[in-house]
Every structure is written in structure tokens, then in C-alpha cells.
C-alpha positions in Angstrom: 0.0 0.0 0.0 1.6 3.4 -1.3 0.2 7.1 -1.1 -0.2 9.3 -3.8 -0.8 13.1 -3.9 -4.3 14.3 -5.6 -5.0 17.6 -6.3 -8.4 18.9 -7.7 -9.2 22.1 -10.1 -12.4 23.1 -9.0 -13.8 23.5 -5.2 -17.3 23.3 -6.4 -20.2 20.7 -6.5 -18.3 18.3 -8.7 -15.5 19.5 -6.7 -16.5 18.8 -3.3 -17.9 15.1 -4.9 -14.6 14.6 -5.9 -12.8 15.3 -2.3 -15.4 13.4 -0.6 -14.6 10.4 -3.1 -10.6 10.7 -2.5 -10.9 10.9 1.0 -13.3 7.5 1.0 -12.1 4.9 -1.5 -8.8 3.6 0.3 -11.6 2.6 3.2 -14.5 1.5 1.2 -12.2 -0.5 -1.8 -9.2 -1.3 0.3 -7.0 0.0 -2.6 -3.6 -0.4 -2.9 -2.9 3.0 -3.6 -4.4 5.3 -0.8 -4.9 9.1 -1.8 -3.8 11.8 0.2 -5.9 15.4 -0.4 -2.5 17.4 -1.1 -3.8 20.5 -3.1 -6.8 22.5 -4.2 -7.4 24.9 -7.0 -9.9 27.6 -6.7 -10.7 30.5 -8.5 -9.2 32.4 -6.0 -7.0 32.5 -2.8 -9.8 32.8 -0.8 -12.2 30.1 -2.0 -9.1 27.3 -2.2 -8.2 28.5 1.4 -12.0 27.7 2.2 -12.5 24.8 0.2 -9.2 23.4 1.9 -10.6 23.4 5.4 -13.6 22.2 4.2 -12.4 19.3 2.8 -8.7 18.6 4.6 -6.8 18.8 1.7 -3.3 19.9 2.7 -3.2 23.3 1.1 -5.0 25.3 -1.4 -4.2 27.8 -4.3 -5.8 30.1 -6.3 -3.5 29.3 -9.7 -4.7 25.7 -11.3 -1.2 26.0 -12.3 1.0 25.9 -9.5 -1.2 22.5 -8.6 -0.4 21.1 -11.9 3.6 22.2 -11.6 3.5 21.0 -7.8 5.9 17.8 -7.6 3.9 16.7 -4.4 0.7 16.5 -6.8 0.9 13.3 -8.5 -2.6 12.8 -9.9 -5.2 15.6 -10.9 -9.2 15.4 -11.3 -10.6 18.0 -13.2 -13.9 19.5 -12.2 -13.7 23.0 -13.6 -16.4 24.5 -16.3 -15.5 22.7 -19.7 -13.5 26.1 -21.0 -10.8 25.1 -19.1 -10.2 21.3 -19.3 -8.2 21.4 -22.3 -5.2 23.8 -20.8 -5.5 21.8 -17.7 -4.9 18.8 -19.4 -2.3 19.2 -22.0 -0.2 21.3 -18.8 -0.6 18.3 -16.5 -0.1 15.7 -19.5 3.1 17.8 -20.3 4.6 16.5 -16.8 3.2 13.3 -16.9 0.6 13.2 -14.6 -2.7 10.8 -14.7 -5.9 13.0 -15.1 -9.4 12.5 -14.8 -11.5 15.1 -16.2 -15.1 15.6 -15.4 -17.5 15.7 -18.4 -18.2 16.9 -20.9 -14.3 16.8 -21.9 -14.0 20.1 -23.5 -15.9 23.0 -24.9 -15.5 22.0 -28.6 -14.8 19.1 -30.2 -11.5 20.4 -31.3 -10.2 20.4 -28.1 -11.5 17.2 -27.1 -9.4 15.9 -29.8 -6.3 17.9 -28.9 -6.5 16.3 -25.1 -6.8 12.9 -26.4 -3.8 13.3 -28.4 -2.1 14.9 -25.3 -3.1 12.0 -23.0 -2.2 9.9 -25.5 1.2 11.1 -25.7 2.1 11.2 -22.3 1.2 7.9 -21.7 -0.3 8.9 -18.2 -3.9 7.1 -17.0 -6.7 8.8 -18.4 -10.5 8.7 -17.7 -13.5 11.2 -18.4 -15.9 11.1 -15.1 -19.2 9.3 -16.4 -20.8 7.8 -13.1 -24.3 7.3 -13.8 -23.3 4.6 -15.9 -21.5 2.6 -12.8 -24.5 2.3 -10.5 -24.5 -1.3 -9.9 -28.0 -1.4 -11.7 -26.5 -0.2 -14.7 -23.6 -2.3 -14.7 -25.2 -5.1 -14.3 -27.5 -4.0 -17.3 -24.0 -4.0 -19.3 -23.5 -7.5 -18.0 -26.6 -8.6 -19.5 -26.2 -7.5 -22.5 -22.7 -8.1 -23.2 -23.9 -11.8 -22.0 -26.3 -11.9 -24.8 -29.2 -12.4 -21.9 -31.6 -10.7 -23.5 -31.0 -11.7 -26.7 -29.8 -9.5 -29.7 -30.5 -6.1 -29.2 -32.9 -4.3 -31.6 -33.9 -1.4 -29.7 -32.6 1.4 -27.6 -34.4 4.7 -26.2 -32.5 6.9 -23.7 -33.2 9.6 -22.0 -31.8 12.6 -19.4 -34.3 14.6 -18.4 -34.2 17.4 -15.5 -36.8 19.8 -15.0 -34.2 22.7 -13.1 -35.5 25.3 -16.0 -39.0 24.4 -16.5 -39.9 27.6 -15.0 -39.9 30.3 -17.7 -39.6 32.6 -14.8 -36.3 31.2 -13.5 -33.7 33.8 -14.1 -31.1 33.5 -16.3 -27.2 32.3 -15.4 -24.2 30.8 -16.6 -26.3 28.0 -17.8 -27.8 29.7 -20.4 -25.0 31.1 -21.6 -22.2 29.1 -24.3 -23.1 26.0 -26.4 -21.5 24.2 -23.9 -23.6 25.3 -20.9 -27.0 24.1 -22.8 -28.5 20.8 -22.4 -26.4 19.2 -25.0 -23.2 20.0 -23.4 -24.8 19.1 -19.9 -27.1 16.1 -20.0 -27.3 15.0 -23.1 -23.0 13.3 -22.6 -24.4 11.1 -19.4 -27.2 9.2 -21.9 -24.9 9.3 -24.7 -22.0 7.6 -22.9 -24.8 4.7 -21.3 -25.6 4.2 -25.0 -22.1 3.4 -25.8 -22.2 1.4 -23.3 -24.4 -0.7 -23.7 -24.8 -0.9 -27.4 -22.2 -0.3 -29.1 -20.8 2.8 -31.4 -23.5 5.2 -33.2 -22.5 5.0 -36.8 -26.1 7.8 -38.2 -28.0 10.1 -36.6 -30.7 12.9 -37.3 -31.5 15.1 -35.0 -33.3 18.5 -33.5 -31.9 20.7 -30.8 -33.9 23.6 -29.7 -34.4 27.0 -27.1 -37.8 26.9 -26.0 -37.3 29.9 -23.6 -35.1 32.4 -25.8 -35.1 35.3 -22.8 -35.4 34.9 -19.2 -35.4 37.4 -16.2 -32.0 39.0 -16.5 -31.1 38.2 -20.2 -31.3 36.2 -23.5 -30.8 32.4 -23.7 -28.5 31.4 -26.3 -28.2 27.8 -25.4 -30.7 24.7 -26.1 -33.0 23.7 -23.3 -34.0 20.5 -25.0 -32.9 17.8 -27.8 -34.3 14.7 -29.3 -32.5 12.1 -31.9 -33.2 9.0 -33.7 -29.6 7.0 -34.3 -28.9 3.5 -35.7 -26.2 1.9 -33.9 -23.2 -0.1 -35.9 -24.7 -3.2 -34.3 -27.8 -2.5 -36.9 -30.3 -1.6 -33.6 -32.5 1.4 -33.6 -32.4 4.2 -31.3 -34.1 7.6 -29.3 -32.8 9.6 -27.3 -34.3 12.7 -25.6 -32.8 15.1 -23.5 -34.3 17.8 -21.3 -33.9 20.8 -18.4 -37.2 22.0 -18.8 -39.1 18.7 -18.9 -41.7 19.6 -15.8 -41.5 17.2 -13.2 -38.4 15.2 -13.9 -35.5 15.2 -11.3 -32.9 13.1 -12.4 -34.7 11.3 -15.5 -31.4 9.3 -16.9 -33.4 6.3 -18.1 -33.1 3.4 -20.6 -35.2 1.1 -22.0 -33.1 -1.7 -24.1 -35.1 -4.6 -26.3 -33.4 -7.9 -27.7 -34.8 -11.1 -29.4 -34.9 -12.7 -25.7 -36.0 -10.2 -23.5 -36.0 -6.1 -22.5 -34.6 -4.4 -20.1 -35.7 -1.3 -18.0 -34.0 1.4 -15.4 -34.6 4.7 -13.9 -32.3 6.7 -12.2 -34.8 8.2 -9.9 -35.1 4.5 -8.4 -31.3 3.6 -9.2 -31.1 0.4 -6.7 -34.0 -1.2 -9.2 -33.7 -3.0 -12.4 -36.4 -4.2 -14.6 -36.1 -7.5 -16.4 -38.1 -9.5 -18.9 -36.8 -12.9 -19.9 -38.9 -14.1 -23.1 -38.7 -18.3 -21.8 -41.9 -20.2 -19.7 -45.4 -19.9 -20.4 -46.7 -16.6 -21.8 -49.3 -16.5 -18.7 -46.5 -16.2 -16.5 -44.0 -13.7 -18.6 -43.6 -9.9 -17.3 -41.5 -7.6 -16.7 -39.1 -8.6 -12.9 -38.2 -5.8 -10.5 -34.7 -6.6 -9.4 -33.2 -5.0 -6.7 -29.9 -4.3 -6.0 -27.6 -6.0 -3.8 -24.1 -7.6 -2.9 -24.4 -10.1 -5.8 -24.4 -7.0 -8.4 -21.1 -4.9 -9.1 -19.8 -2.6 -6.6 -22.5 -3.5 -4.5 -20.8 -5.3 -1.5 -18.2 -2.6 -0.7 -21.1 0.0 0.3 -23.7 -2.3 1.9 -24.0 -6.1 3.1 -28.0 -5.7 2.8 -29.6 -6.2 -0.5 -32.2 -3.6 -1.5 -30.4 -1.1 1.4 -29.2 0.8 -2.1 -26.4 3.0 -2.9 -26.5 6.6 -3.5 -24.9 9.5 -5.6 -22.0 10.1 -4.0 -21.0 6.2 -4.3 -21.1 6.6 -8.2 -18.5 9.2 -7.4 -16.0 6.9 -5.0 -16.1 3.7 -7.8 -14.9 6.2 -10.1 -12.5 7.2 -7.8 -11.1 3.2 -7.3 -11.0 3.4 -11.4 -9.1 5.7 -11.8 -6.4 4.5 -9.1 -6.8 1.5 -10.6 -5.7 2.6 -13.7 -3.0 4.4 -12.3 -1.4 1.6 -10.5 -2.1 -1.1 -13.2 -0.5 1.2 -16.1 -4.0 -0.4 -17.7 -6.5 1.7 -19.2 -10.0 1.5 -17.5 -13.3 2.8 -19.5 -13.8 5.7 -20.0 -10.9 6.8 -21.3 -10.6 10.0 -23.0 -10.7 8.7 -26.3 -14.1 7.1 -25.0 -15.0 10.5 -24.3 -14.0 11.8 -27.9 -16.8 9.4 -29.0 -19.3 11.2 -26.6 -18.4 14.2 -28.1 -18.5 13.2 -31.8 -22.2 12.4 -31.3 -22.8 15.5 -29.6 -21.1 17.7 -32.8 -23.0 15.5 -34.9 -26.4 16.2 -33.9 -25.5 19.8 -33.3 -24.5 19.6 -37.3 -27.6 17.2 -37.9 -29.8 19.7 -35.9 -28.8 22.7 -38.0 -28.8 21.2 -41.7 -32.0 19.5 -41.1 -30.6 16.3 -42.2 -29.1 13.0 -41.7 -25.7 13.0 -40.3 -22.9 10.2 -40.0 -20.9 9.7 -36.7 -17.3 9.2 -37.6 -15.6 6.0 -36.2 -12.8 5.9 -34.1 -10.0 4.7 -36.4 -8.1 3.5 -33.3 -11.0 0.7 -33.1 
């Protein structure tokens, strides 16, 4: 067992998720490398000096910089707004250091592809912060299908849906301000990156992205509140996907619905310890749909909880990333998602954006590394 110095960009939500995560894991995963909170980066002296008590890092700073060139930081997660992950990056890639980066992975698709190239170079662990997709529902979803358990999959309809901006009245910010503040830059990468997941590479997709509140108390929206596309996968299934921040009602709507020749599968964030199963075998009288709830026999389960059904939350999704990326670190082995599995995100992402403004079909390039 070996320590190794973490520093975090960002004293925010994602931030403080982050900390919480790094200060965990060596207890809940027994890892063999254990972090130790050595540095945080804030936009100012003030906040890093704050957000170090806070969480017990060792010392804070209000230059991402001086974390990145710090030979006591020896691995850095990224949890800054998306304008900044590609300096980060290519600075801390420069000296060799492992990153993980939260999503989206940067602000354009150009410079998504400039930090895989940088990671890439360096050599150093990489991974883009998905967690949604490791709840141990989900992963055991992936099991399924990988297994062939439900058959051959024919059908896929995703959603992320959020209702924080239903309210026309709700005043404008940051949010509603640069293409990578709007819905597509925000939710629509955590259902895009499940579909991935679990079915393979989108090869076509057309698509419509839209503002359906163009001004809100305090200024103009120049961002899209809401998005829908219809994709065929390379595995020849169909697909939807709908994303949303002003879809009344919703709280945290990441759901999927998968169908195969054997059976269908069913989940819902907002109930993320359940899975719904239909096997397509025994007598039609007796076939339905199975709510399976998760326990110690599922992924990632066990470390959390000895009690099936008890669940896990949020902030768990956050300290299995956390063993990943360590993992990868001390392995030298790359564990998804990698930033080139985040490229892939974002090529979906620039493609309905292009789809959505030509009114048209649009292909999704493959990765020629695949």
C-alpha cells in the first residue's frame, strides 16, 4: 500500500464530490494505492483557502497552475467548467501526470481531440468522469447485454431529463450562456455515454436541438433547453434519445429502456437500486416484466452495503470512479472511460448539433483506433 498526492481544479459541486470520493475509497475499496488530499485549486485564494478546510486537503491555491507544476501532486481530477479542461490537461499531461476530467471533456470538439492526443502522448492514466453509468443497476445492465441475456438487441431509447429550468420565470445564469452550458453540453454526454455502453458505437444520426425559452429574467438564452434524436447503432439496432432541463416534473430522468430477441430491459435513475427484467422463456401467462433489486451479488455493490435492496447513493457513483481511476494508475491499464471514449461522446454530440442545423441525416465518424 503506497500514497499518492491528488490535487483537484475546482472547489465546487463536482469538486467537493470529488474530495469526498478521494478521502473514502482507500476505506470502502481497500485500494492499494491510498490518496492523500495534497492540493486545491480555486478561482481564487480565498475560495481554495476555504475549500481546503472544508475538505482537509493539505493546502490550497488560487492558480490551477501551481497544482499542476506541484511535484507533491501526482494525480489531478478536473472539475472546472468545460472552457478550461483542455489547458489543464495538456499542462498536467506535459509532466506526466494521470488525469481525470469531469464531463463533458472540452468545450468544442477540437479540443477534445487535442486532449486525447495529449493524453495519449504522455502515456499517463486517463479517464472522463461518467458515473451514472457505474451504478450497480447499470452495470449489471451492461452485464446482460454483453452476455447476450436478453437476446440480440434491436432497440434502444434513452433519456436525461431534468426539469431545473422548466420555470420560464427562472432567471437567467451561466447555464444559459455558451453552447457548452445548454442541455447538449450538460445532460445529453451522461445518456450518450450509457448508449455506448451498452450498445455499441453510433454510426447515423438525425437530430433536433432547440431553445424553448429564448429570454429569461435577466437576459437572453443562447443555449438549447431541449434535444431529441433517432440513431442506428453499428450493431444494426434502432435508437431515441431525448434530452431535457425543462421537462416539468423530472429530477434526475437518466433512463433506458433496451429490447433484444430474448428479452427487454428497463431502469430509472430516480429509483437507481432497481432493475427491470423480462426474460422471453416459460409460459406466456407467466412472462412480465421482474423488478430486481440491487444488492451484494451486483457490481460494486458489497463494498457500500452487506444488505440487498439497502441501495447506494450519488455520492458512491463518485468513489467507484475514484477506485477506477487508481486502478488505472497503478495497473499502467486503461480503465473505461478513457478519454478517447470521451472523444466518442463528443463526436455524437457535434454530430447532432450539425444534424440539428442542416435538417438532415448525419454520419458519426468512427474511431480509427478501433
Amino acid at each position: 500500500m503506497s500514497e499518492i498526492g491528488i490535487g483537484i481544479v475546482g472547489g465546487g459541486y463536482m469538486g467537493k464530490a470529488h474530495s469526498v470520493a478521494m478521502a473514502a475509497v482507500g476505506a470502502v475499496f481497500d485500494t492499494g494505492l491510498r490518496p492523500r488530499l495534497e492540493m486545491i485549486a480555486a478561482s481564487s485564494e480565498d475560495s481554495a483557502e476555504r475549500y481546503r478546510r472544508s475538505f482537509g486537503f493539505r493546502r490550497g491555491t488560487g492558480d490551477w497552475r501551481q497544482l499542476v507544476d506541484d511535484p507533491d501532486v501526482q494525480a489531478i481530477v478536473i472539475a472546472t467548467p468545460q472552457a478550461l479542461h483542455r489547458d489543464i490537461t495538456e499542462a498536467a499531461f506535459a509532466r506526466g501526470k494521470p488525469v481525470m476530467c469531469e464531463k463533458p471533456m472540452g468545450a468544442s470538439l477540437a479540443d477534445s481531440e487535442a486532449m486525447v492526443a495529449a493524453a495519449e502522448a504522455s502515456g499517463a492514466a486517463n479517464m472522463v468522469a461518467y458515473n451514472y453509468i457505474r451504478t450497480p443497476a447499470s452495470q449489471f445492465a451492461r452485464d446482460l447485454i454483453a452476455d447476450g441475456e436478453i437476446g440480440t438487441v434491436t432497440w434502444f431509447r434513452g433519456e436525461h431529463t431534468e426539469d431545473f429550468y422548466a420555470d420560464p420565470s427562472a432567471p437567467a445564469s451561466w447555464r444559459t450562456s455558451g453552447e457548452a452550458n445548454g442541455t447538449m453540453g450538460d445532460l445529453a454526454p451522461h445518456m450518450i455515454n450509457a448508449a455506448l455502453a451498452l450498445i455499441g458505437p453510433v454510426t447515423s444520426l438525425i437530430a433536433e436541438v432547440e431553445t424553448v425559452h429564448s429570454e429569461r429574467p435577466g437576459g437572453k438564452v443562447d443555449n438549447d433547453d431541449q434535444a431529441q434524436i433517432m440513431c442506428r447503432f453499428a450493431n444494426g439496432a434502432m435508437g431515441q434519445m431525448h434530452f431535457s432541463r425543462i421537462a416539468t416534473g423530472r429530477k434526475m430522468g437518466y433512463a433506458y429502456e433496451v429490447h433484444g430477441t430474448r428479452g427487454a430491459i428497463r431502469f430509472d435513475q430516480e429509483d437507481q437500486n432497481a432493475l427491470w427484467l423480462y426474460r422471453a422463456d416459460g409460459p406466456e401467462a407467466e412472462r412480465g416484466f421482474r423488478k430486481i433489486l440491487t444488492g451484494p451479488e451486483h457490481p460494486d455493490y458489497l463494498p457500500f452495503c452487506q444488505g440487498p435492496g439497502h441501495g447506494t447513493g450519488y455520492q458512491d457513483q463518485i468513489i467507484i470512479e475514484a477506485r477506477d481511476f487508481l486502478r488505472a494508475i497503478e495497473t499502467g491499464e486503461s480503465v473505461w472511460p478513457t478519454f478517447r471514449d470521451g472523444l466518442a461522446v463528443n463526436r455524437v454530440v457535434h454530430a447532432a448539433m450539425t444534424s440539428s442545423r442542416g435538417k438532415c441525416w448525419q454520419d458519426v465518424p468512427t474511431d480509427p483506433s478501433n
